[in-house]
N, C-alpha and C positions, 0 to 999 in steps of 0.2 A: 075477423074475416076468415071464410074458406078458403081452406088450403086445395089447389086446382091438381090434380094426377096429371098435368104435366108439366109443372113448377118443382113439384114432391118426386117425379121422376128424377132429375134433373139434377136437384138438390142429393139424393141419395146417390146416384152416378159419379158423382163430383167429392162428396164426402167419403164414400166408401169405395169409389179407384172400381168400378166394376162396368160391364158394359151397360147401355142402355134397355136394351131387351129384358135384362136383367133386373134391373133397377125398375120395369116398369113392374115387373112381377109382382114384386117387391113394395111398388105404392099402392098395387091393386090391392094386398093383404092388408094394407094399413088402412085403405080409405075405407075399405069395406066393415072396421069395423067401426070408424067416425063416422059417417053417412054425413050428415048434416048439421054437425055439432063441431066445435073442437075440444072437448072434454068426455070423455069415457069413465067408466068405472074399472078396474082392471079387473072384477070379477067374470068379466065378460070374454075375457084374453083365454084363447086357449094355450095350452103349456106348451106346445110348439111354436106360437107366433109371440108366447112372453120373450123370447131369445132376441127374436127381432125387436122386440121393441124395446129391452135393454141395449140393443149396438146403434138402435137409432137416439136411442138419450146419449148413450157415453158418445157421437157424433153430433152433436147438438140439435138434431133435427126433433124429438120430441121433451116434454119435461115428465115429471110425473111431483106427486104433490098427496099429502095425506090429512086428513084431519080426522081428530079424534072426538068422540060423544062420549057420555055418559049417559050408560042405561040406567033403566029405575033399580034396578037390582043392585047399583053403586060399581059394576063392572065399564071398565073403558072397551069403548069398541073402537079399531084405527077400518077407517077405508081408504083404501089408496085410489089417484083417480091418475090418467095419461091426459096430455094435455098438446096438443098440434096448433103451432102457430104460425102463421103468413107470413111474421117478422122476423121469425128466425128462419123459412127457408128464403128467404128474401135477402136476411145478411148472408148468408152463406150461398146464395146463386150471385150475390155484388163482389166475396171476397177475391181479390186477384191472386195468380199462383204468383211465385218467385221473379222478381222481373231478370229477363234474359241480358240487357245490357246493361247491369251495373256496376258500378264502380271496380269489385274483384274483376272482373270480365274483361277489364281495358288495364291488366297490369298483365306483364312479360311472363312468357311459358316460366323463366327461369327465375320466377320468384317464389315457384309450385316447387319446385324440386331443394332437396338442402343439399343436395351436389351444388346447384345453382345459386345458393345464397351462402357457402363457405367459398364457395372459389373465387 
């Protein structure tokens, strides 16, 4: 399935702690160079947007993946290729942040302090 620019917004905003203006910037350089596919070739990446699109693999929003030929000459050729998935900005627009009321959250200020658990 396609990944929608404002799912991938969304998703990068959340993963990478930045504003949304920002983050749209940011899916706008990514979609444009998937258009209508979720697989790329990375020779396609210019060497200013490869940065981004290693900090969106190490954030889990893209993969990348390679496979290897054999030409007739007996030399290996690798292509690497980037890969944008629905399911992964999907898990990560469902993951929830840290819950606000739990369990630590309902024990006494003076079980925080070791003033407060020697005395």
């Amino acid at each position: 399935m396609i990944v929608t620019i404002g799912r991938l917004k969304k998703a990068i905003a959340k993963k990478l702690k930045i504003e949304e203006s920002e983050a749209m910037d940011l899916a706008e350089r990514v979609l444009s160079y998937f258009g209508f596919t979720n697989v790329i070739i990375d020779n396609v990446i210019a060497p200013a947007d490869r940065k981004l699109f290693y900090r969106l693999h190490d954030a889990g929003l893209l993969q990348s993946y390679a496979e290897s030929l054999v030409l007739q000459n007996g030399r290996t050729w690798r292509i690497f290729y980037w890969e944008i998935s629905d399911d992964n900005v999907g898990r990560i627009l469902k993951k929830k942040g840290k819950p606000k009321d739990g369990t630590y959250s309902k024990l006494p200020a003076e079980y925080w302090s070791r003033l407060g658990a020697q005395a």
